[in-house]
C-alpha positions in Angstrom: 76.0 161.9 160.1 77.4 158.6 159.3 79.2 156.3 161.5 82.6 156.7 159.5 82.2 160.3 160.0 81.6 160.0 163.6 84.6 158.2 164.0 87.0 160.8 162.2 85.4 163.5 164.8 86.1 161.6 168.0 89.7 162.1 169.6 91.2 159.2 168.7 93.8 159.3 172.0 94.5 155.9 173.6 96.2 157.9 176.5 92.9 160.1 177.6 92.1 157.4 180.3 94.4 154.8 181.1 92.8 151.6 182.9 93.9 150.7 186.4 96.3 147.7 186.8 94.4 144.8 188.9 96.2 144.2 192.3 97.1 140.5 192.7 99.3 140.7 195.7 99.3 141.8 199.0 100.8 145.7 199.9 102.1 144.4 203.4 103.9 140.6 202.6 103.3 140.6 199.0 101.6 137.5 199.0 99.7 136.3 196.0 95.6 137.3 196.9 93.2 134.5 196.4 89.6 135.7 195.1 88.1 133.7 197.8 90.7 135.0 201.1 90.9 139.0 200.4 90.8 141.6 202.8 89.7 144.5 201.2 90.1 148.1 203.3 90.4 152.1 201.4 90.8 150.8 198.0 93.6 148.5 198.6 93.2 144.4 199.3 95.8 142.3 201.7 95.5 138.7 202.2 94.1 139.0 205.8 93.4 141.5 208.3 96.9 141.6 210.7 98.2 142.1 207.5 96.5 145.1 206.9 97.3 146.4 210.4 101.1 145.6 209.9 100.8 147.9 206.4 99.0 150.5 208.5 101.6 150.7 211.4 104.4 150.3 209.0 103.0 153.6 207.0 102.8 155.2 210.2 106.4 155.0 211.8 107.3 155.7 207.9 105.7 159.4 208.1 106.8 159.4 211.8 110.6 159.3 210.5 110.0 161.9 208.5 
């Protein structure tokens, strides 16, 4: 098999896997995140930790009002 016909049998679909947008700011104050000062906690990274305890009590009294 050539590589030209290798090419024409491979699903050419740009939308099969999209790539994940890089987080640059902060979910609780929305702060710009320095590579050096991250906090980084389930998946997510905030500038410090109180500001990943302020995003965790905020999501809670959220779902508590629901």
């Amino acid at each position: 098999m050539s590589p030209e016909q290798a090419q024409a049998a491979a699903p050419a679909t740009p939308e099969a896997k999209p790539k994940e947008e890089k987080q640059t700011n902060c979910l609780a104050c929305n702060k710009p995140i320095k590579k050096l000062k991250r906090y980084y906690r389930n998946g997510k990274f905030y500038c410090s930790k109180k500001c990943w305890k302020n995003f965790l009590a905020k999501t809670k009294t959220e779902k508590e009002a629901k």
